[in-house]
LUMKEKE-238938 format. One line per 10 residues: number of its first residue (from 1); for each residue y, z, x of N, C-alpha, C. Coordinates in steps of 0.05 Angstrom, whole numbers. Layout:
<sites>
NUM = Y/Z/X/Y/Z/X/Y/Z/X; ...
</sites>
This chain:
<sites>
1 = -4/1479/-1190/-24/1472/-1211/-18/1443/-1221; -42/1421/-1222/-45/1400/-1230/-46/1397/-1265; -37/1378/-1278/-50/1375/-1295/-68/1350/-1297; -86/1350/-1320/-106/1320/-1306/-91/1291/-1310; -73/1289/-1327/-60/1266/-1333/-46/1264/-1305; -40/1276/-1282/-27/1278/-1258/-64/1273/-1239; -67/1279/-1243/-99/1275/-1230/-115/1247/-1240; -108/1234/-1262/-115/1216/-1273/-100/1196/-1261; -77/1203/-1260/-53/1180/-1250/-66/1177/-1218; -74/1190/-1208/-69/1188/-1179/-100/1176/-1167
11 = -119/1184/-1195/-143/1166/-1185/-137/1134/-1202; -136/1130/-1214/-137/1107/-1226/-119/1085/-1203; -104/1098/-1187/-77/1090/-1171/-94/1089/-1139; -115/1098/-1141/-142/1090/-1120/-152/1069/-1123; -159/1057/-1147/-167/1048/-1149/-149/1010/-1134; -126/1013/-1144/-110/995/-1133/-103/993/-1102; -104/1013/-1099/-101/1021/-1070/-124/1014/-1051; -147/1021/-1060/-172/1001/-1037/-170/972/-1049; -156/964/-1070/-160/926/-1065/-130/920/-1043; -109/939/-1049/-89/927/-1028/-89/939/-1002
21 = -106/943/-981/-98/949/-956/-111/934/-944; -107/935/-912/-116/912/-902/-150/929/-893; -150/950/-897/-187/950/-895/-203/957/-914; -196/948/-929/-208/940/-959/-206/913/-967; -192/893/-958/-192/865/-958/-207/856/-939; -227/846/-946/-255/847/-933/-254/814/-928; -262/807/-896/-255/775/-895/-274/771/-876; -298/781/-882/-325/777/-856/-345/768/-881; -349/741/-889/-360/734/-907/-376/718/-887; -380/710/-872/-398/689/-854/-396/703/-830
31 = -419/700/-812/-419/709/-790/-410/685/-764; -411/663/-766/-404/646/-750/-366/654/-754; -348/655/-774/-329/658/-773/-314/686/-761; -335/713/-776/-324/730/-763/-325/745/-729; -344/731/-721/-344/719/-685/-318/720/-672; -306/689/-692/-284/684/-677/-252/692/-698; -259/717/-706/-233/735/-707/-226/725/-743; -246/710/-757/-235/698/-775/-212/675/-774; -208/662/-751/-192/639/-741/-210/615/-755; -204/606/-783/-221/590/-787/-204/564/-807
41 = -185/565/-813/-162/548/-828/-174/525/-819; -170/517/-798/-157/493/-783/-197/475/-784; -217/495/-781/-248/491/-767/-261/491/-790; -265/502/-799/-287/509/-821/-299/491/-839; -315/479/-831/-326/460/-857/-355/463/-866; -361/489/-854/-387/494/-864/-386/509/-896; -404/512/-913/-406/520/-936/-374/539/-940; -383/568/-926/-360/584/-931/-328/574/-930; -335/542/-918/-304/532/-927/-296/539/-947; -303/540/-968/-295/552/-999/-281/581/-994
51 = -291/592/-977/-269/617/-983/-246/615/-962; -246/602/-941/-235/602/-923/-211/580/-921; -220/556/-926/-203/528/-938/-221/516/-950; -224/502/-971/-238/489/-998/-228/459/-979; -206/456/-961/-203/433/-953/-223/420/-936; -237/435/-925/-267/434/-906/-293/423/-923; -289/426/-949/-321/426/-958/-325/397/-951; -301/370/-952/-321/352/-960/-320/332/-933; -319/347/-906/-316/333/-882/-352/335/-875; -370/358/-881/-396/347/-872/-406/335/-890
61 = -434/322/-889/-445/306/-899/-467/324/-914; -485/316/-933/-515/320/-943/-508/340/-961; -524/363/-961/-523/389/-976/-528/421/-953; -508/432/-956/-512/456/-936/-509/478/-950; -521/499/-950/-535/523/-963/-525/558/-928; -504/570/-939/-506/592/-924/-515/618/-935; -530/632/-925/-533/664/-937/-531/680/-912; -510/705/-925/-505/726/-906/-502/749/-914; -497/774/-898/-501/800/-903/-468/814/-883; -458/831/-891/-445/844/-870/-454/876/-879
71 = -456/884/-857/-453/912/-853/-432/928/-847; -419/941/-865/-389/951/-865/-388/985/-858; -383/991/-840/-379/1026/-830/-354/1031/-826; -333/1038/-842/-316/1048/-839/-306/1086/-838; -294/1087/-822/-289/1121/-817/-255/1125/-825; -251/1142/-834/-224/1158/-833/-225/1189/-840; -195/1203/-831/-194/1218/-829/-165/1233/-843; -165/1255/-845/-129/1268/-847/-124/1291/-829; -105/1290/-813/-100/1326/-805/-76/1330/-817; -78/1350/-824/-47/1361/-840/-32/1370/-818
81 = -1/1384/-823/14/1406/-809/9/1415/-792; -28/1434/-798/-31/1450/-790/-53/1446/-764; -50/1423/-764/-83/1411/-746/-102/1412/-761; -108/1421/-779/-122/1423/-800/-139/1384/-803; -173/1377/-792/-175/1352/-798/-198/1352/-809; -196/1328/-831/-226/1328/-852/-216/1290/-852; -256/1293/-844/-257/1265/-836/-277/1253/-870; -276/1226/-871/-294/1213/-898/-310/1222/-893; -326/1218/-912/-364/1219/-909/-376/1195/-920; -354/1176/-927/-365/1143/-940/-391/1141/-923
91 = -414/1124/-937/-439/1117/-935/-430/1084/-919; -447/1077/-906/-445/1048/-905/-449/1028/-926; -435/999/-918/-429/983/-941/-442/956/-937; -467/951/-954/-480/923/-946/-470/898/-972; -449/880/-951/-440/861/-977/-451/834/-962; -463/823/-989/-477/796/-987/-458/782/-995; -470/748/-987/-443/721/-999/-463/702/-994; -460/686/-1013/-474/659/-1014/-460/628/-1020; -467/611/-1004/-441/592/-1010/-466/562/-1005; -459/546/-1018/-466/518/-1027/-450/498/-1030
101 = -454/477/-1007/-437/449/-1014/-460/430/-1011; -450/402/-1027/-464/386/-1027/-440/360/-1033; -454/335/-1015/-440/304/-1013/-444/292/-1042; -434/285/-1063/-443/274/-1081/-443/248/-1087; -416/239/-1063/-403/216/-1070/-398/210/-1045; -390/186/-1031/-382/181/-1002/-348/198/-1003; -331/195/-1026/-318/218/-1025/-306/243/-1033; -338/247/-1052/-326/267/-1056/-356/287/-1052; -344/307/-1051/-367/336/-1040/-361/357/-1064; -375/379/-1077/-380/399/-1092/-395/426/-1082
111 = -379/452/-1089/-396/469/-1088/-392/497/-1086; -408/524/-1089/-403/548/-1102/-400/561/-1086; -392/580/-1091/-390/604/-1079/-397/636/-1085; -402/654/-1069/-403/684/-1083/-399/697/-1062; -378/726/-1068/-368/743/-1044/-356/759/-1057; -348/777/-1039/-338/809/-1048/-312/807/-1024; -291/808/-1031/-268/810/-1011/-249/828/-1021; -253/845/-1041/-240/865/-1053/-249/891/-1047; -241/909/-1033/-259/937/-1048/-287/946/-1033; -281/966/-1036/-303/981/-1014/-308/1011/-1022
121 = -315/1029/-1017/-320/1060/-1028/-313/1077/-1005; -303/1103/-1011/-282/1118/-999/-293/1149/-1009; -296/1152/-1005/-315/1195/-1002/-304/1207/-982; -297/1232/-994/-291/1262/-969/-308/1284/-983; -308/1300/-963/-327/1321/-969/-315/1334/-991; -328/1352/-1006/-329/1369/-1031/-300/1385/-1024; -282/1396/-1043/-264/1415/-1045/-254/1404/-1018; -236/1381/-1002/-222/1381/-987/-195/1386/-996; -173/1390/-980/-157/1382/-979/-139/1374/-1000; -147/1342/-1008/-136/1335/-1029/-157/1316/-1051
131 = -182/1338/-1060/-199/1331/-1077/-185/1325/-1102; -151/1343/-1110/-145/1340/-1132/-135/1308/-1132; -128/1294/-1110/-122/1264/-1102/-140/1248/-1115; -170/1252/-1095/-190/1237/-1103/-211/1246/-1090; -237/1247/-1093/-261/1256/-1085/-273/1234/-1074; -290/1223/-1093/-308/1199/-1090/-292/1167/-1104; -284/1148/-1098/-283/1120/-1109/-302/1096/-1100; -306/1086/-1115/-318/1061/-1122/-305/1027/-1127; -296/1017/-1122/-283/991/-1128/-296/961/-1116; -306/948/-1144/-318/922/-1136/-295/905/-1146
141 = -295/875/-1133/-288/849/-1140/-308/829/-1140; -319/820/-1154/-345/798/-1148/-330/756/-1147; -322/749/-1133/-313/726/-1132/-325/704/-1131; -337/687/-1161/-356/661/-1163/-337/640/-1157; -334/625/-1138/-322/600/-1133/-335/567/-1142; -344/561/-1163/-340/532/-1163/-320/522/-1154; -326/494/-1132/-299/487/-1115/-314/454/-1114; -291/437/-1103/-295/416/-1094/-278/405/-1076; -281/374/-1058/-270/366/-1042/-274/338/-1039; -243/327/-1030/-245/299/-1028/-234/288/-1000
151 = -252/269/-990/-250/255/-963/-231/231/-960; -209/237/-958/-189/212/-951/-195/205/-927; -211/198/-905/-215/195/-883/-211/164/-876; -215/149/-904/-214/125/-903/-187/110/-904; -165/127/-927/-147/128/-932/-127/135/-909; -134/154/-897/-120/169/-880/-133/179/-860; -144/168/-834/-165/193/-823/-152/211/-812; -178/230/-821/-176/255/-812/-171/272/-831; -153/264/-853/-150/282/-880/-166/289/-897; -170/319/-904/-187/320/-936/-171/347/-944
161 = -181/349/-964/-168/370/-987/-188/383/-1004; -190/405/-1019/-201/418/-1037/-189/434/-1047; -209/449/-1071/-198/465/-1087/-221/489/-1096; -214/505/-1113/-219/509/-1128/-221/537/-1143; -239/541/-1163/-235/561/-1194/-240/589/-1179; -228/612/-1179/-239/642/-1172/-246/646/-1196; -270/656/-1207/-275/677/-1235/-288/709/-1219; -267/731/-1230/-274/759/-1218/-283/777/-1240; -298/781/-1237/-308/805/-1255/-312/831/-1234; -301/842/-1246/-294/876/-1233/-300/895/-1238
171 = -307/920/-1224/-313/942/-1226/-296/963/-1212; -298/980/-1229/-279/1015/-1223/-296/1037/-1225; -304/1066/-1210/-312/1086/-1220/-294/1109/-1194; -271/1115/-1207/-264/1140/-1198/-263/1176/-1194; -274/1190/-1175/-275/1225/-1196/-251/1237/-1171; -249/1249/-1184/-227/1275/-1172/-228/1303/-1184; -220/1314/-1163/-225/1352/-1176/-202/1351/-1188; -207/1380/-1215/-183/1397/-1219/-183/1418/-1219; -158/1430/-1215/-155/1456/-1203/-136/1470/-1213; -139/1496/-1226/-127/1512/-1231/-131/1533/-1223
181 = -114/1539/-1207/-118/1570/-1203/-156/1569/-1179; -162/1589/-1188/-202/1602/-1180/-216/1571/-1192; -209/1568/-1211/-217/1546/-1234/-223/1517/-1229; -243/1510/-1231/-242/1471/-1210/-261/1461/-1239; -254/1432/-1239/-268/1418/-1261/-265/1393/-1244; -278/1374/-1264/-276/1346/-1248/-257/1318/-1267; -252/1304/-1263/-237/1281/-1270/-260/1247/-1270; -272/1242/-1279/-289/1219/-1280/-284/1201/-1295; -277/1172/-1278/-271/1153/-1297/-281/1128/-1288; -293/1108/-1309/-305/1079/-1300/-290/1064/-1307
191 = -291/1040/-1299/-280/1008/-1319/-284/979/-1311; -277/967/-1320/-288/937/-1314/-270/918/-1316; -266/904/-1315/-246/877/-1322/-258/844/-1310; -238/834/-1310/-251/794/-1314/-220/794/-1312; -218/772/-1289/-191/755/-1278/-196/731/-1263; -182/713/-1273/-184/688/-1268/-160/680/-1242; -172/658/-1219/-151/665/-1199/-158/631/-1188; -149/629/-1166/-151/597/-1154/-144/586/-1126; -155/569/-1118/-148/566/-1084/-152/536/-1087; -139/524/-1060/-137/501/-1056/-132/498/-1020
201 = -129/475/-1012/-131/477/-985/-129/448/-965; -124/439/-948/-113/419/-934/-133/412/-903; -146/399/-895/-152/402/-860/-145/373/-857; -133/369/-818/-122/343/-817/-123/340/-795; -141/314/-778/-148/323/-750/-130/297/-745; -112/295/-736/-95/266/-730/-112/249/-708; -115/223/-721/-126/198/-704/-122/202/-681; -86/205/-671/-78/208/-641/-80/226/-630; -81/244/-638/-95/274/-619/-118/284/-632; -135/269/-617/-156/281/-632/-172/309/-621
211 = -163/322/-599/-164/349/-587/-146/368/-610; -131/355/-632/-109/379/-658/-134/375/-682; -131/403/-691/-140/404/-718/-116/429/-728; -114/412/-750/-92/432/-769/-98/447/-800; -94/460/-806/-111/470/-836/-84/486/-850; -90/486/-878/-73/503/-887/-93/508/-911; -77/541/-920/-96/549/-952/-84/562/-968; -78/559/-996/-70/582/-1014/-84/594/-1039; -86/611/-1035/-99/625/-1053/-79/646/-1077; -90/639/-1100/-69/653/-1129/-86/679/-1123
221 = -60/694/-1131/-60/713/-1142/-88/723/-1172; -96/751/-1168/-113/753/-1194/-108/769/-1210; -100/780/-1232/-99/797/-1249/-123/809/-1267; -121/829/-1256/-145/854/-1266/-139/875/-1289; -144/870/-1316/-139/883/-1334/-162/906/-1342; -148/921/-1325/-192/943/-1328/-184/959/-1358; -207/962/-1364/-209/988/-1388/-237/1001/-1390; -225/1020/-1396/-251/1039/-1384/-253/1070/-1405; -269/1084/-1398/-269/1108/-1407/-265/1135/-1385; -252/1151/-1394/-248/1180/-1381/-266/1197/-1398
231 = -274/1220/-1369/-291/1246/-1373/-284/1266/-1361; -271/1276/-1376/-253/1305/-1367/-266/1336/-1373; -276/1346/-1350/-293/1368/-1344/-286/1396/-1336; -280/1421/-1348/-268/1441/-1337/-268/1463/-1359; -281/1496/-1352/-286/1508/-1364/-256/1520/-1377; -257/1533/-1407/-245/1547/-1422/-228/1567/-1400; -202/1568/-1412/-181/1569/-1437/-173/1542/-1428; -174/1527/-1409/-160/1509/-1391/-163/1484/-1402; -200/1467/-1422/-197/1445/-1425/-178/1440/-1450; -162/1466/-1462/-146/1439/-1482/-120/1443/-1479
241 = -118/1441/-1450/-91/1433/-1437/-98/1407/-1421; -111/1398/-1422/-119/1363/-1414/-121/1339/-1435; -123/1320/-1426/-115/1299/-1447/-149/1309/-1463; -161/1291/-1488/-181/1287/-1495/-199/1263/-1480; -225/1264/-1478/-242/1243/-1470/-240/1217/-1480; -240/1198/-1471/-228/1171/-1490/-223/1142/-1472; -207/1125/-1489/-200/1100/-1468/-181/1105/-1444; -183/1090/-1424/-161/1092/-1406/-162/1060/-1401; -137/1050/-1392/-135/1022/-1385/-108/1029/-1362; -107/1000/-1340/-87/1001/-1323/-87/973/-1321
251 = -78/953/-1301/-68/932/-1297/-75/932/-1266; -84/914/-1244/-81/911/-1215/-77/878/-1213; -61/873/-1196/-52/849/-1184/-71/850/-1162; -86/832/-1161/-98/823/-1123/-79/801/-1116; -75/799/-1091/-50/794/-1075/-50/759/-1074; -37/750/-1075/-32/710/-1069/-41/716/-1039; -44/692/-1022/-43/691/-1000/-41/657/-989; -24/655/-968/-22/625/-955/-32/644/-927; -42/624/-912/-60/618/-887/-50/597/-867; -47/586/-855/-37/568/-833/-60/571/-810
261 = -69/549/-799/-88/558/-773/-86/522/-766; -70/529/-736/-69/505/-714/-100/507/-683; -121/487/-685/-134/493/-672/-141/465/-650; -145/474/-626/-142/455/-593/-175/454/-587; -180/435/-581/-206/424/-565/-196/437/-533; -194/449/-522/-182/447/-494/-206/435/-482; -235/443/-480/-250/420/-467/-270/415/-491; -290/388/-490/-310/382/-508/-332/410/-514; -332/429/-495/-343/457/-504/-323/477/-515; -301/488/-514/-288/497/-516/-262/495/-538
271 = -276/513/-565/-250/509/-588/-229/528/-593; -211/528/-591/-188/560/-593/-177/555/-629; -167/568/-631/-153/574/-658/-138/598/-669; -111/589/-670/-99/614/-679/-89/611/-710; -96/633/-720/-87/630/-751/-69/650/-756; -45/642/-773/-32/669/-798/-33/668/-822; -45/692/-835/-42/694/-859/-15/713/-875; -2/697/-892/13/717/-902/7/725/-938; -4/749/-936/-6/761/-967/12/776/-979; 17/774/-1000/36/793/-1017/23/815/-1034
281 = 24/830/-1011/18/857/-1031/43/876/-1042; 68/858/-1048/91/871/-1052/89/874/-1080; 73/859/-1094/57/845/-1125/52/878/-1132; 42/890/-1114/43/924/-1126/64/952/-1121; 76/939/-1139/100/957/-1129/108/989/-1150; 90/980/-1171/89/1004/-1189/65/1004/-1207; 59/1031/-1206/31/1030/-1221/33/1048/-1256; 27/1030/-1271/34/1041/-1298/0/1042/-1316; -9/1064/-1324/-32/1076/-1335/-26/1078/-1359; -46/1075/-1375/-49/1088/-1409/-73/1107/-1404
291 = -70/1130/-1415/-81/1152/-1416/-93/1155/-1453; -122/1175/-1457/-124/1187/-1477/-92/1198/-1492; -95/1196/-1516/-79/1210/-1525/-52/1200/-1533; -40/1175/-1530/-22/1162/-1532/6/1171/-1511; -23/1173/-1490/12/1190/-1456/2/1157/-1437; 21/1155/-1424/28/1137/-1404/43/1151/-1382; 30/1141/-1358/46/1149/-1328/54/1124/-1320; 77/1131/-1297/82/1104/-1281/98/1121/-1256; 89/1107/-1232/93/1112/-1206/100/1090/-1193; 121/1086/-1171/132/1069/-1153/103/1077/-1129
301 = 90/1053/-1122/83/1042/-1103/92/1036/-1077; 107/1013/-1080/123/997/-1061/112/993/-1038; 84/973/-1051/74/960/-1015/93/933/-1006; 86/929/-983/102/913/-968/78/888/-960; 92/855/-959/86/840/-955/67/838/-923; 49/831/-919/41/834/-891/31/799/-875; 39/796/-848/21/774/-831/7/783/-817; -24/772/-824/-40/784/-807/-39/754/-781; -43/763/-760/-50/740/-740/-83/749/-725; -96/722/-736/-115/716/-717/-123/700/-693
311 = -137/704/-677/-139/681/-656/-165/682/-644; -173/660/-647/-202/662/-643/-214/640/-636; -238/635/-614/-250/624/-595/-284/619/-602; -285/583/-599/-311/590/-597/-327/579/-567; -348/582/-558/-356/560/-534/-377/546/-543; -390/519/-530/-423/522/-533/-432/522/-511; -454/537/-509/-466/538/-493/-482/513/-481; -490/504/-498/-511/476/-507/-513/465/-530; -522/447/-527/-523/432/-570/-539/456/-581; -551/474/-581/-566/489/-599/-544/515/-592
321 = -531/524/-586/-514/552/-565/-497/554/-578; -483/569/-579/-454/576/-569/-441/600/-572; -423/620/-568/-410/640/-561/-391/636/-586; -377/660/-581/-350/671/-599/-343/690/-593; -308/691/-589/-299/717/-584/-267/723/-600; -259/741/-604/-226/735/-622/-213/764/-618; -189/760/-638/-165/791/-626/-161/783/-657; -151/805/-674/-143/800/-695/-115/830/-697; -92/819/-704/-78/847/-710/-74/843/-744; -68/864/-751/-75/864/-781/-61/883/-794
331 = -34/881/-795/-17/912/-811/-17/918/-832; -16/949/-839/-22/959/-862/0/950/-886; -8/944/-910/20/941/-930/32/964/-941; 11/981/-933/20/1015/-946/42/1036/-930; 66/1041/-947/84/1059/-929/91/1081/-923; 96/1087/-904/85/1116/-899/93/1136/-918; 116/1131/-941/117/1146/-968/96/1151/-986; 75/1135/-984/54/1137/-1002/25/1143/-996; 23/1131/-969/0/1137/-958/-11/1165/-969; -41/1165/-967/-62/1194/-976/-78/1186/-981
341 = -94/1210/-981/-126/1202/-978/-144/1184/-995; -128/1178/-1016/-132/1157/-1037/-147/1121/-1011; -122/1124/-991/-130/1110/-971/-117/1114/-945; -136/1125/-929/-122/1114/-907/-126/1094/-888; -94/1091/-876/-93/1072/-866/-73/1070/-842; -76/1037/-828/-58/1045/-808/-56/1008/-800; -37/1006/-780/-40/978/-773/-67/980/-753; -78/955/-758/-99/945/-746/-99/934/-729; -117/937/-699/-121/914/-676/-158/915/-670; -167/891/-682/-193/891/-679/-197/866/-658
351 = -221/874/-647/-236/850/-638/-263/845/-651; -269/819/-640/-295/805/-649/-311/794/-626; -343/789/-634/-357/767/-613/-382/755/-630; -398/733/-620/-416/733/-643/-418/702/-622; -440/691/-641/-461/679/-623/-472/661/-643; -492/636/-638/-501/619/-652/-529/611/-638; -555/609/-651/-575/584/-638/-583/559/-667; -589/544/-651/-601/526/-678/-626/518/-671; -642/520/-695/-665/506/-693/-673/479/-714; -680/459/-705/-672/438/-721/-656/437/-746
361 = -659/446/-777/-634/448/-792/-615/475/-789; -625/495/-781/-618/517/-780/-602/527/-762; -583/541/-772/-575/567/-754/-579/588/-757; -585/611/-740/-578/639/-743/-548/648/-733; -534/658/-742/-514/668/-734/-507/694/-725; -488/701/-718/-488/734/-712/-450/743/-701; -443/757/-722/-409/761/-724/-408/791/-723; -398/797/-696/-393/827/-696/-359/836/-697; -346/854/-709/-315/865/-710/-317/895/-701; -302/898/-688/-292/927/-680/-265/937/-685
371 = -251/954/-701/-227/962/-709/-221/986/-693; -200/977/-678/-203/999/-647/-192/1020/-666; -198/1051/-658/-186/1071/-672/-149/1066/-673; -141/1073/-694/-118/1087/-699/-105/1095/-723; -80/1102/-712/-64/1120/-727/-41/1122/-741; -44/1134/-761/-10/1127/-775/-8/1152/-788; 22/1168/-777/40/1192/-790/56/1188/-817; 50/1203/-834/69/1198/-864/97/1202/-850; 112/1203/-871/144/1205/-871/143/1229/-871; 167/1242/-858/172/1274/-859/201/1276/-868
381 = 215/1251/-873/238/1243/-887/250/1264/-914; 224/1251/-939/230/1265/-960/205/1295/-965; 207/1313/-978/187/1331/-968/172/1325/-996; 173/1301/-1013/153/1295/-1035/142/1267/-1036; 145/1253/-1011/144/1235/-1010/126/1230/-981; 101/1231/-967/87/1235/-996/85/1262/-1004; 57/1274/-1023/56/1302/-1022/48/1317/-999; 30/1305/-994/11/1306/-968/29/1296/-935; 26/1318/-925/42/1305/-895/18/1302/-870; 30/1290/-853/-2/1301/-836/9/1264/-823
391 = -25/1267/-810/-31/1241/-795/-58/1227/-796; -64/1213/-801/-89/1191/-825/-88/1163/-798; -126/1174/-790/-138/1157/-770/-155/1140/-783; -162/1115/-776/-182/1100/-779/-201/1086/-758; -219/1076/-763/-235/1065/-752/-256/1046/-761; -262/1031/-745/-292/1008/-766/-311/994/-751; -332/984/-750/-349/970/-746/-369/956/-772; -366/926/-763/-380/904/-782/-389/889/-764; -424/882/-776/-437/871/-766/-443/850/-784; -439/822/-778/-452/805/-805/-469/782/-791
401 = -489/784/-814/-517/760/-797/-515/733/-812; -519/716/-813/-522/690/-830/-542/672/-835; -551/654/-847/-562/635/-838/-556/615/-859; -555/584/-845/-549/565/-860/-570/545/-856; -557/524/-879/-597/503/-866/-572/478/-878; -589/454/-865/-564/428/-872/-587/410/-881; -581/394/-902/-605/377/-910/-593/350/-917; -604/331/-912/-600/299/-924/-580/289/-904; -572/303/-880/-566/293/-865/-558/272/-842
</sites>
């Protein structure tokens, strides 16, 4: 038998949990990028430079305008002990991004951004398993980037730099069953928060090799102070053994991250690029809740730091053409002590391909990802650690379309 302050703890602790894994860190914001595996450090100077390196915005010229869509299908699953398997029933996920740069100055360039790289939604069927975990979650990050960039090319060719402001305004809505006994009620809670965060960024194509392009990026850390309200649901003698309806507040760190990406001309068609990113999701290592009632929980976490490596390819076909193809491996920060259906997860090996035409200012783009199935076993070490034993599959497919237009060129 649960109580809800134990049911409360463990959804609110979802909620942190889809911003820190690696498939909930959502990095298919452009379709020309996610083609080529998200290998984009070193390349990128189209609009979505801003999320990718801010050091890109101010190498093109005029004003360039991108809008895109991804289509996010993610699947998972749990089998317990017993073979026992219950797969999600998550809905598909359509996240837009819009990004704007413009030349203002011969050196310097400006411009915005908007994207969702946090957070995604997570559903299993009614009365599974571990409904008393979590049922249904919800988790937004909305990321407005004003950014800018300056062209030392004159100074230094080949060098530029950028920066700039993250403002996140956030969303939470978690439910989970409770259970006593014959007896089931529900656990419902919303919340919101505003965190301020920041990036900056480097690209540097050296005079003497001019077949090297080099990039680097760091991105701060954000702090998410949600507060929200609980709705605690469950028939007599049972609801006044639960907290009362009321405030709830928690705390989430979204992760820092540095980036590195070295990229080769090998021929005048042909661009390669390999990137690593390393993020700290070690930033969540315990999760501490305020509950109705003047009760507080706290739970050890203990995610682990992760490098993702990408590598990724583009061709052209012709001045209007070109191809893309990439490998991305991508390990989970979550350890097999904690893992559950809150999220599952596993290390990642995806591929990509995606494609380009232009028509005088325009491109259409087209960025497809595939997250080959797999798998990851909890610990059978400690027998509470986690509660849940078993084996937790995943799977994914993203489709993202784009289009950009270049003006004053």
């Amino acid at each position: 038998m649960k109580t809800l302050r134990n049911v409360l703890f463990l959804a609110v602790g979802l909620g942190s949990g889809v911003a820190a894994a690696n498939g909930f860190y959502i990095n298919e914001h452009d379709a020309k990028v996610t083609g080529r595996a998200g290998a984009a450090t070193a390349t990128n100077t189209d609009p979505s430079s801003i999320v990718y390196n801010p050091g890109g915005i101010p190498v093109a010229e005029g004003t360039s305008v991108s809008i895109g869509s991804s289509l996010i299908i993610a699947k998972g699953s749990y089998t317990d002990t017993m073979d026992n398997k219950t797969k999600t029933d998550s809905s598909p996920a359509v996240l837009p991004s819009i990004f704007l740069t413009s030349r203002v100055h011969e050196m310097v360039s400006v411009g915005i951004g908007f994207h969702l790289p946090f957070g995604l939604a997570v559903s299993w069927p009614d009365q599974h398993a571990q409904s008393d975990v979590i049922q249904d979650q919800s988790l937004r990050t909305y990321f407005i980037t004003p950014a800018f960039g300056i062209n030392l090319n004159k100074q230094v060719p080949g060098l530029s730099f950028g920066g700039g402001v993250d403002l996140v305004p956030a969303t939470v809505e978690l439910e989970s069953a409770v259970v006593f006994g014959e007896t089931r009620g529900t656990a419902h809670l919303g919340g919101d928060a505003f965190g301020v965060g920041g990036r900056v960024g480097v690209q540097y194509k050296p005079e003497a090799l001019p077949q090297l392009q080099l990039g680097a990026m760091y991105r701060h850390s954000v702090n998410l102070d949600f507060k929200g309200k609980g709705d605690f649901d469950i028939a007599d003698p049972y609801r006044n053994q639960l907290p009362p309806d009321g405030d709830i507040s928690t705390s989430i760190t979204l992760p820092s991250a540095f980036s590195l990406g070295v990229a080769y001309n090998a021929t005048p068609e042909l661009n390669l690029e390999l990137d690593g990113v390393y993020q700290t999701w070690s930033k969540f290592d315990e999760l501490r809740i305020d509950l109705p009632g003047d009760a507080e929980t706290l739970s050890p976490q203990d995610y682990e730091n992760t490098l993702t490596i990408r590598l990724g390819g583009e061709y052209k076909l012709s001045p209007v053409a070109a191809v893309r193809a990439g490998y991305i491996y991508d390990p989970t920060p979550i350890p097999k002590t904690t893992i559950s259906a809150r999220l599952p997860d596993a290390n990642r090996h995806d591929i990509t391909a995606g494609g380009s035409y232009s028509f005088g200012n325009y491109d259409v783009n087209l960025g497809l990802l595939y997250v080959l199935p797999g798998k990851r076993e909890t610990s059978m070490d400690d027998p509470y650690a986690p509660q849940f034993k078993g084996t937790y599959e995943v799977t994914a497919f993203v489709a993202s379309l784009g289009l950009q237009g270049r003006f004053g060129q």
